[in-house]
N, C-alpha and C positions, 0 to 999 in steps of 0.2 A: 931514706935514699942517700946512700956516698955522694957526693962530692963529684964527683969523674962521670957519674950516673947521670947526677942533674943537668952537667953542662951539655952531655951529650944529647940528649934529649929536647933540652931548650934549642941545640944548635939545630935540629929535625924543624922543631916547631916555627924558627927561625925561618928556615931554606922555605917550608910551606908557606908561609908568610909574603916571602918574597915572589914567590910565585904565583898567589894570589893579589899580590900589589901590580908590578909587574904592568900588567896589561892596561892599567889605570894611569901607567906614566910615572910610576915611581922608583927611585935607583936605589938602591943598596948601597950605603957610602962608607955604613963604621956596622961592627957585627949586629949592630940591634937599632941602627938609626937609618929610615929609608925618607929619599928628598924627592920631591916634585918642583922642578923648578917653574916659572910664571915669569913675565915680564917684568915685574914692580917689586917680586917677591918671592921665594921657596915654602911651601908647602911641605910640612916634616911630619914622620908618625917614629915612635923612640917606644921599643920596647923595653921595659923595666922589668926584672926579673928579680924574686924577693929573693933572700939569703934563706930564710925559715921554709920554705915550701917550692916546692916547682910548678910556679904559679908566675903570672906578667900580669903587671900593669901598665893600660897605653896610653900614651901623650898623643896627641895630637895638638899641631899648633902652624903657625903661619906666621912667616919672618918678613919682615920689610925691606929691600935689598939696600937701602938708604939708610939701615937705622945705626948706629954707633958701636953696637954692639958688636964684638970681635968674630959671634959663631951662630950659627943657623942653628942652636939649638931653645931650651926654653932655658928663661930667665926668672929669675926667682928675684921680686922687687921689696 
């Protein structure tokens, strides 16, 4: 599959995505990162998309709105 092929398609699987989030309270804030924000915290799901195949993998994770860290994403320690 080209290159132009797989983005488009991820971008389909994407918009699905978001429309299955959606109704669960989640926004769509970067092409592949959707946020649920909470009182204390944001609640994130980060679609990962390999380079080798048109295939994702998903993060899920939960930010502390206190914590030092500069971005509601995951950290790698």
């Amino acid at each position: 599959m080209d290159s132009k092929a797989k983005r488009r398609l991820a971008e389909v699987i994407r918009r699905r995505f978001t429309d299955g989030l959606t109704p669960t309270g989640f926004l769509r804030t970067k092409p592949a990162f959707w946020v649920r924000p909470k009182v204390h915290c944001l609640e994130f799901v980060h679609l990962h998309l390999f380079t080798f195949a048109p295939s994702f993998r998903v993060h899920f994770g939960v930010r502390v709105l206190n914590d030092t860290f500069p971005a509601a994403a995951c950290q790698r320690t």
